[in-house]
C-alpha positions in Angstrom: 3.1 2.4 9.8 3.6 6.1 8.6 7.0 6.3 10.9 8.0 3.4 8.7 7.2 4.8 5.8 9.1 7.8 6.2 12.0 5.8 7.3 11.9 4.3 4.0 11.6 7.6 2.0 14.9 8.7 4.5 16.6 5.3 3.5 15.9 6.1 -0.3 17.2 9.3 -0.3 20.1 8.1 1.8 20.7 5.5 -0.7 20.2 8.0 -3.8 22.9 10.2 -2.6 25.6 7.3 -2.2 24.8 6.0 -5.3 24.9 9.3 -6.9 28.4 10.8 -4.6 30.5 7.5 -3.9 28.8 4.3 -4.4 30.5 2.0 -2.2 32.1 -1.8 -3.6 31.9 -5.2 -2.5 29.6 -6.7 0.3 28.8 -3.3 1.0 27.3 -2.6 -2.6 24.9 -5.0 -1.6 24.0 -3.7 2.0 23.1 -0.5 0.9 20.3 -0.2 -1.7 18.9 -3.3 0.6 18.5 -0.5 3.5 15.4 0.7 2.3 13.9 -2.4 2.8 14.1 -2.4 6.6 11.2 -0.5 7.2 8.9 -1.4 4.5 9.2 -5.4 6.2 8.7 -3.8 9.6 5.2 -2.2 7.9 4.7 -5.7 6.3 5.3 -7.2 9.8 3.2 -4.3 11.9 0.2 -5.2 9.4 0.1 -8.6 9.7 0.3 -8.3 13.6 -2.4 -5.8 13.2 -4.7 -8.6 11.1 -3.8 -11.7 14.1 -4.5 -9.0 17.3 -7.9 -7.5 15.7 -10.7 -8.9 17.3 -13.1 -6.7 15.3 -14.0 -9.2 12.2 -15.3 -5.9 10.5 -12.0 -4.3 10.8 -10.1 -7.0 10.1 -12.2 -7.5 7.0 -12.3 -4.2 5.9 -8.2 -4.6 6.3 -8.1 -7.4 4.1 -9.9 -5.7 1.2 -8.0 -2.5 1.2 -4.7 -5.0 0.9 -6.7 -6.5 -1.6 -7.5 -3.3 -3.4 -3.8 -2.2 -3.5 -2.5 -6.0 -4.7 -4.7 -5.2 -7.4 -4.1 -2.7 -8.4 -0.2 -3.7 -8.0 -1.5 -6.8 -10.5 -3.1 -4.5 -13.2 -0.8 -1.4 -13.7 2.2 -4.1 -13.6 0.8 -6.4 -16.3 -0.2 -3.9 -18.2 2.7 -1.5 -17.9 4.8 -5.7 -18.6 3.1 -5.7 -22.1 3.9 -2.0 -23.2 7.6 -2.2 -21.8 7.6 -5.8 -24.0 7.0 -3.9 -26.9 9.3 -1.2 -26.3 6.2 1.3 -25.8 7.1 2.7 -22.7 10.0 3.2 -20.5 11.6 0.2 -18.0 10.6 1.1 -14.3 12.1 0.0 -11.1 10.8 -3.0 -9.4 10.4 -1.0 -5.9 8.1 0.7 -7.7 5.8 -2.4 -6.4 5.0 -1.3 -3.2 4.6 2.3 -3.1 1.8 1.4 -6.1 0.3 -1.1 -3.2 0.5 1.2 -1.0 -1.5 3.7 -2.9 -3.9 0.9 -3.4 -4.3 0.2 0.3 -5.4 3.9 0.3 -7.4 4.2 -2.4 -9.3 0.6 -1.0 -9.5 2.5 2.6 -11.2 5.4 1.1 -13.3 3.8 -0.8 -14.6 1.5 2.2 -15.1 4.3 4.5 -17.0 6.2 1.7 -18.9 3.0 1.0 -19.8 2.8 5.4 -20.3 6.0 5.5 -22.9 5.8 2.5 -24.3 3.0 3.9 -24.7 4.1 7.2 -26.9 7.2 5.6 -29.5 4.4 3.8 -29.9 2.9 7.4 -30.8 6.0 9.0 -33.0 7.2 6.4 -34.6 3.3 6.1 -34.9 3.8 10.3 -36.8 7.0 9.6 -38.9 6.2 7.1 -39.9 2.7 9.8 -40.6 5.3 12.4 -42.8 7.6 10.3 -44.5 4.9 9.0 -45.5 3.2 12.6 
């Protein structure tokens, strides 16, 4: 996923400068901010063939709550930025501003799960220990 993703950023920046040096008219108009979307379905489409070829349930779970995280996270700085920009509070923002604040979430969730394993995977050892010690 990270080659797609800096596909994308190429594709923005690509799409920046023509907009900025000779934005182009007709069909074409349309074509061209649209290219940055390319990669970021091919990342959509990578993950989802990721979730239907894991056989791991664990992985696959742990997966589906990092998505989870970032969709969140997507839902709550969204609404709440919604209800500031309604009142004129703060500044309009770009809609593709959606998935590189998912994406964020989907690291943030991954980070926390592995911190949470990793955590948890200390507890069992020192709960295996303690067992041993004990017997």
């Amino acid at each position: 996923m990270g080659g797609g993703m800096m596909a994308y950023m190429g594709g923005m920046l690509m799409v920046m400068y023509v907009y900025n040096n000779d934005m182009p008219v007709g069909a074409l108009a349309y074509a061209v901010p649209l290219l940055p979307t390319v990669p970021l379905l091919a990342a959509m489409g990578v993950m989802g063939r990721y979730m239907v070829e894991e056989t791991d349930e664990y992985l696959r779970h742990r997966t589906s709550l990092a998505a989870l995280i970032g969709l969140g996270l997507v839902l709550v700085v969204g609404t709440l930025w919604g209800f500031l920009e309604t009142f004129e509070l703060v500044p309009h923002i770009w809609a593709w501003w959606v998935f590189p604040v998912w994406a964020i979430g989907l690291g943030i969730g991954q980070s926390l799960l592995a911190r949470y394993d990793r955590i948890a995977e200390r507890a069992e050892l020192q709960f295996d220990d303690e067992n041993k010690a004990a017997s």
